[in-house]
Every structure is written in structure tokens, then in C-alpha cells.
N, C-alpha and C positions, 0 to 999 in steps of 0.2 A: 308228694304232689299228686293231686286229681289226673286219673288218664284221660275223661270227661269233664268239660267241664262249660256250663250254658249261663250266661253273665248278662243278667235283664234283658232275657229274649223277648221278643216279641213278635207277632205276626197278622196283619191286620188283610181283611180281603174286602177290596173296598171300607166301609165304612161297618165290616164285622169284626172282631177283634178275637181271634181265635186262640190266642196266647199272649199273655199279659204279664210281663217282666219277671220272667220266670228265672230263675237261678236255681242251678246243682249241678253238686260234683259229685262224679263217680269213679270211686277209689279201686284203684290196680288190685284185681282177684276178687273184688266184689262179689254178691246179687244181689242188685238195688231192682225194687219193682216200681213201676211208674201206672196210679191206678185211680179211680174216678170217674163216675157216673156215665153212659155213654154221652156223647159231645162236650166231653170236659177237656175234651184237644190234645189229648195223648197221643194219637196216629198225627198229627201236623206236628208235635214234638220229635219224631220220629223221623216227618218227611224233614224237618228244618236239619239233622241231623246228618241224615244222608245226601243234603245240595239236590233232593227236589223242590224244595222251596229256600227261598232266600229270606234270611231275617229283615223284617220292616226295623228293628231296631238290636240291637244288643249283638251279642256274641259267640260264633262255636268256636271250643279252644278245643283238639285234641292233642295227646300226647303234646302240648306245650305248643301246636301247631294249628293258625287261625282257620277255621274251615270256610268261614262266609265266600260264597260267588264259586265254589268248587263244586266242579260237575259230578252227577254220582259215581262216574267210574272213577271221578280221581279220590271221591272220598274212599270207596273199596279199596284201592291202591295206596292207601294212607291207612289201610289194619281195620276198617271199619263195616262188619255183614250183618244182613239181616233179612229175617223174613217175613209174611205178612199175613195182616188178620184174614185175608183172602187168598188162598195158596195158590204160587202161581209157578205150579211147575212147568215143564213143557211136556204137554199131553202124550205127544206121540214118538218120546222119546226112551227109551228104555231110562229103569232106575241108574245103572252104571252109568250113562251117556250123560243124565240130570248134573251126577254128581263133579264129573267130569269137567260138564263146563265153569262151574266152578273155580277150576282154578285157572281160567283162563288170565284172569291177572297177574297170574305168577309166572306164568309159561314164558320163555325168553326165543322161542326160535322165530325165526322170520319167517313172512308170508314163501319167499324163495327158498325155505330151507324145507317148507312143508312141499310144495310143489316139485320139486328136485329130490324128495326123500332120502335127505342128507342123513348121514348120522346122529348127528347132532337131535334131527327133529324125532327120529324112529328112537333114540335113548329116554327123549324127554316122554313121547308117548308110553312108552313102560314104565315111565315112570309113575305118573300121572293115572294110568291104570292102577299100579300096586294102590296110591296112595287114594283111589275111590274104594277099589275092594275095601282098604283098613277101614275107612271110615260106613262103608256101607256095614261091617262087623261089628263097629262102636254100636251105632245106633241101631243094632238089630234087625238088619235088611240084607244080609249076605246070600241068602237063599233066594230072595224076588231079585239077583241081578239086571236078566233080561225078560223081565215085563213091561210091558209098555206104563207109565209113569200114572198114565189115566184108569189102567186098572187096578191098581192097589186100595185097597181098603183104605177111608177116611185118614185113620188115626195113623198107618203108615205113611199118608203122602206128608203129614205134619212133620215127621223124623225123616224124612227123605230129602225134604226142603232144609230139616236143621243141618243136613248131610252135606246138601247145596253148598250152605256157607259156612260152614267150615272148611271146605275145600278152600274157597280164601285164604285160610291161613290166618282171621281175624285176630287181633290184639280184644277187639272189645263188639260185643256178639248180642245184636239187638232184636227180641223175640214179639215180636206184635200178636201175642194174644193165642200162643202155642198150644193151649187144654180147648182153644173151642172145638166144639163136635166130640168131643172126646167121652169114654164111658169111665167110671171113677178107677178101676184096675187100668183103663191107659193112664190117669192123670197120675196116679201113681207112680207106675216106670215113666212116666214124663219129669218127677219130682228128682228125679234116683238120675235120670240121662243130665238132665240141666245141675246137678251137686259133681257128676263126672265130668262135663264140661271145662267151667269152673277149675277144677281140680287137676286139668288141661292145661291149665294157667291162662283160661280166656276169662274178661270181666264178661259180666252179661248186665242186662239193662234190660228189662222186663213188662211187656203190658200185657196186663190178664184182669178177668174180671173174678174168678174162683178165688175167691179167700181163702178157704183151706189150702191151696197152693200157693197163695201168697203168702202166707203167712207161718208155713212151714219152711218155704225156702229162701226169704228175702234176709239178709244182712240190715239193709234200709230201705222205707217206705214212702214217696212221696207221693203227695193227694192234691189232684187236679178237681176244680169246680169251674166252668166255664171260663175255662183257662188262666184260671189264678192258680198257686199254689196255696193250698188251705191246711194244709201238714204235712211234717216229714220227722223221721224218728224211727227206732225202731219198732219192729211190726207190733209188740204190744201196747207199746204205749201211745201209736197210731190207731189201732183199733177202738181204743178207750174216748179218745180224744169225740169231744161233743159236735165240732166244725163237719167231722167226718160224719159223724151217725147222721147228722141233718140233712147233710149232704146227699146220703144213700137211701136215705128211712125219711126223710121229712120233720117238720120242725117236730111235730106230736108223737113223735120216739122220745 
């Protein structure tokens, strides 16, 4: 069974129709990339996904569970992170603090257990440390612990954010567009971090505009054109596909 899975979505804003009965599923352990022209409504697939936007029609199914009219923190709370083609860490907070918050969904002690510095809340905090240190090690940031978030170089606030959410603890791990800014040596250890991922036992679900990275790392490919689906397949036989070249290159390719 699909752990994802988007059942003639659609979503219209006024009388613009930004996704058009869109259908796909993404299979447990995947990397499926989600890819297409800019304004071919990939980042609104994303928002329908996380409950900042509600479907004008059709369906999110997660893990066998309907997500339409749920708020993003309940989608988070239901296995589902992600980051965004605009990084939005918090500037003036150190990398460990970033990661931190993170797992704020998972943390179980009460507002009075933190105020009272009960045990309970002072074990959960050591916790919650250890497990930003591991993951600030995963993705190569254990040395920038206490810098402030807004001074890290470009290509690390991308892997600081992917640090973010996997603090979550996600089942299925949604990347909006991870290589931009990036120089081709980071898109590489970007290729090598998202295969480790994965390999984590998280799905991922992917929007990029780098084809060499799509197409190195994707299991499956599906092609957005003003919000239709106009392919899906695997990456080469997506590539080849005429719908797509036209799409990208114009009829005269």
C-alpha cells in the first residue's frame, strides 16, 4: 500500500486552477521527485499536503489516513516534514536550538512540568539534546553547534533545515527544491545525504529543478505543466518522453 497517496486533487484560487486532478502514490522507502516548469504547481502540491491549503476537490490519503481540513501541526503529528524552496530557519537561534525545535512534536512533558523543572521535563531535555547533537553529525553540522542559524554559509542552512525535520521523527520527508544556491560539490554530498536518508527508512518526496539530481536519485518521476500531470515513470524513461521536452525546451526541441 502507498504511504502517500493524492486521489484527483485539485485546487483552484478563485477562478485559477493551480492543480488539476492530480493523482500519485508514494511507495514506503521511496525517492519519488515531483518536477516541472516553474508555476507548474509543485510548491501548492506541497502546501495541499502539509493542510496549508485545503483541496477544492479530491483527496490526501496518508499512511491509510485522510488528511483534508488538518492543520499543519496535526499533519507534522501524523509523520509528515518538510522544508522549503525559501529556508526558513530561525535566524537568531543557534544550529542546536534550530534542530531542537523540531522535535517539538514529539516532546510529551507539560507546560507545568517545564515551569516546575520536574524530572521528567530535565530527562526529556537530555534527550532531545543527545538526539540534535546525532542528527546535527548525520548531516555534517556538529562543529557549527552554537552559531547563530543566520550565519552559516548558504549550502549549510539547506542541511540544517533538512536537520530541522527530521527531528520530527517523519515517516515521509518532503524536500522543496534542497540543490537551490547550491555549488555542484554541495549538490553532490546533497545526492549522498538524501540516499542516507532514505536508507533511515524515511520516504522522501522531492521538488528540484537540477536534473542531474533528479535523475541520479529518484526511484520515480512525476511531471507537472500548469498543474496537470503530463508524466510519471521512471527517470529515464520520463526524460525521453516528448510531453516533458516540450514542456521544458518548447514545441521546436
Amino acid at each position: 500500500m502507498a504511504l502517500l497517496s493524492l486521489r484527483e486533487v485539485s485546487k483552484s484560487f478563485g477562478g485559477l486552477i493551480a492543480v488539476k486532478e492530480l493523482s500519485l502514490d508514494v511507495e514506503p522507502g521511496s525517492i519519488v521527485s515531483l518536477i516541472g516548469p516553474n508555476g507548474a504547481g509543485k510548491s501548492t502540491v506541497f502546501n495541499l499536503i502539509t493542510g496549508i491549503y485545503e483541496p477544492t476537490h479530491g483527496d490526501v490519503v496518508f499512511a491509510g489516513r485522510r488528511l483534508n481540513g488538518l492543520k499543519p501541526n496535526a499533519v507534522c503529528a501524523a509523520g509528515i516534514m518538510r522544508t522549503f524552496q525559501n529556508i526558513r530557519l530561525f535566524a537568531f537561534m543557534t544550529v542546536l536550538e534550530n534542530v531542537m525545535v523540531g522535535q517539538h512534536a514529539r516532546l510529551k512533558a507539560a507546560v507545568w512540568d517545564g515551569a516546575l523543572h520536574t524530572r521528567f521535563a530535565s530527562n526529556e531535555d537530555k534527550a532531545a539534546d543527545r538526539k540534535a547533537m546525532e542528527l546535527l553529525e548525520f548531516v555534517g553540522l556538529e562543529a557549527y553547534t552554537s552559531f547563530w542559524a543566520r550565519n552559516l554559509p548558504y549550502g549549510m542552512q539547506r542541511r540544517l533545515e533538512i536537520a530541522r525535520a527530521l527531528a520530527g521523527e517523519p515517516q515521509l520527508l518532503l524536500l522543496d527544491e534542497p540543490a537551490a544556491g547550491t555549488n555542484p560539490a554541495e549538490k553532490d554530498a546533497l545526492m549522498q545525504l538524501v540516499r542516507s536518508i532514505r536508507d533511515r527508512g524515511v520516504t522522501i518526496l522531492l521538488i528540484e529543478h537540477d536534473m542531474r539530481l533528479v535523475m541520479g536519485i529518484s526511484d520515480e518521476v512525476h511531471v507537472l505543466d500548469y498543474g496537470e500531470k503530463i508524466a510519471q515513470g521512471p527517470p529515464q524513461a520520463v526524460r525521453r518522453n516528448p510531453r516533458v521536452i516540450e514542456a521544458y525546451l518548447g514545441k521546436g526541441a
